[in-house]
N, C-alpha and C positions, 0 to 999 in steps of 0.2 A: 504494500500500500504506500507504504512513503517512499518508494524509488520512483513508483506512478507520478505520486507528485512532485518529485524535483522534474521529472521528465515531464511533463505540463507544464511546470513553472517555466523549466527550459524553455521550451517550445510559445510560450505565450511571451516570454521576454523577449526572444528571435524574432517573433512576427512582430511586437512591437517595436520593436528597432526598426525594423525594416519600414512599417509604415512611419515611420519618422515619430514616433508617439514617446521614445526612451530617449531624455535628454544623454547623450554621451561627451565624457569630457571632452578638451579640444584638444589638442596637443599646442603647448604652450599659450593654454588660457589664464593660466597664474597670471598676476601682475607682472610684468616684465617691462623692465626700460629700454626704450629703444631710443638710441644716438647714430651720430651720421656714422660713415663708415670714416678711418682716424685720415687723416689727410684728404681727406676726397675735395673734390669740386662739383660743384654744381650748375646747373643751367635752366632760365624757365623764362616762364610768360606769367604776366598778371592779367586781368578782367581788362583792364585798359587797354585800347585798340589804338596806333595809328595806321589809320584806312582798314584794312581787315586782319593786322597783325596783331598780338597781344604785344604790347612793353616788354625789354628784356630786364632781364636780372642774375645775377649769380650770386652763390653764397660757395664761402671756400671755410671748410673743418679746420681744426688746427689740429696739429701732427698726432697729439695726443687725443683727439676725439672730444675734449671736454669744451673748449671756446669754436665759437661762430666766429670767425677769426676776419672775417671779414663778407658783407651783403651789400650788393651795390642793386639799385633799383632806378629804370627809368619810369617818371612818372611825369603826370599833369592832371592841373587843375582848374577849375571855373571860379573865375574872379564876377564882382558884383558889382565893380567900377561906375562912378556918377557917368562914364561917356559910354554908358551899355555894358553888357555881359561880354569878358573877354576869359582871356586863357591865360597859365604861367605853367610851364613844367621845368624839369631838371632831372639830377642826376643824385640821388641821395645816396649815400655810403656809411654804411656803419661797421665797428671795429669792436673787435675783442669782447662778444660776449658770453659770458658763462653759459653754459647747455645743464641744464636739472631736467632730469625724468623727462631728457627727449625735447624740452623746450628751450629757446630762447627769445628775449623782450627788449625794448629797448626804447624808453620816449628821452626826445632831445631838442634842445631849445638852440639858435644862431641867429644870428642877422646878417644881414648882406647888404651893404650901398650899392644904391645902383648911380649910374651915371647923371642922371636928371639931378641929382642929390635927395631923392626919396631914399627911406632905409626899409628895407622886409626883416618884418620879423617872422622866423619859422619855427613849427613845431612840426616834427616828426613820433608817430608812433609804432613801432612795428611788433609783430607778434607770430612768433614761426613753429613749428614743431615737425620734429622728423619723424615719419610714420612708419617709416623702417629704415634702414640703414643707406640705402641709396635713394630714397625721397622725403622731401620737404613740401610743408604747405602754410599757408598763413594769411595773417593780413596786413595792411601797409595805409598808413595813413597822412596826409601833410596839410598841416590849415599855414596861411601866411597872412599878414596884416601887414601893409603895407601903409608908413606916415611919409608925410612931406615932411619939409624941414624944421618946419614949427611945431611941427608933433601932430598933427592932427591927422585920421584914418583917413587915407583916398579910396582907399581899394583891399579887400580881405578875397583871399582864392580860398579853397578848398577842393583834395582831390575826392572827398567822399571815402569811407571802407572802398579801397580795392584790395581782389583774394587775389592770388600768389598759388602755384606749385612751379616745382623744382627737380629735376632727376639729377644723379648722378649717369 
């Protein structure tokens, strides 16, 4: 009687696997961290388009796998300007940041004179995470305000959240 029933029990947990009904583990469903691969480089495209292209970008590991040792990101943004809705982009680069549990972040404040003698002021924010060892994903953000020379706001851009992937 009770071999019947392991052989039942057998047999009902087989079919149930089978119709997908028996949760089974994953293999390497534990927590596990995931970082870039150690020295790699990368390469990608954000949401942002010129003409039907995405924006480029790369991010380069550092030797030892632990800092984002370097992220450079073409972007642009829609200014709000008194002489109509214009445009600002550039080239934003970021350095040496720590990688935790597969993440790295990074907000950063500069200014820049421009030649009129207005000055921008920028904010950058970025936010990336490596989903396995040779890819990256994330988001990227830039607000700018730009003053005349008396200090007063002409013009603020903003690129809006743009998302980011990355392969090695």
């Amino acid at each position: 009687m009770m071999k019947d029933l392991k052989r039942s029990a057998t047999k009902c947990l087989a079919l149930s696997a089978a119709l997908g009904l028996v949760a089974a583990p994953v293999a390497g469903a534990a927590s596990r961290t995931v970082g870039p691969k150690k020295g790699a480089a990368f390469v990608g495209v954000s949401t942002q388009l010129s003409g039907k292209l995405g924006l480029p970008l790369d991010i380069r590991a550092s030797l030892d796998g632990r800092t984002m040792s370097r992220f450079d990101i073409e972007w642009t943004s829609t200014c709000q300007g008194p002489g109509g809705q214009g445009s600002y982009g550039g080239l934003s680069v970021t350095l040496n940041k720590a990688i935790s549990k597969g993440v790295f972040t990074d907000t950063s404040t500069f200014s820049k004179n421009f030649s009129n003698s207005d000055k921008g002021a920028f904010t950058t924010k970025l936010y990336g995470k490596f989903t396995s060892p040779l890819r990256a994903a994330g988001t990227f953000r830039v607000t700018v305000s730009i003053t005349d020379p008396t200090g007063a706001i002409v013009d603020t851009c903003d690129s809006g959240i743009v998302t980011w992937t990355a392969t090695n």
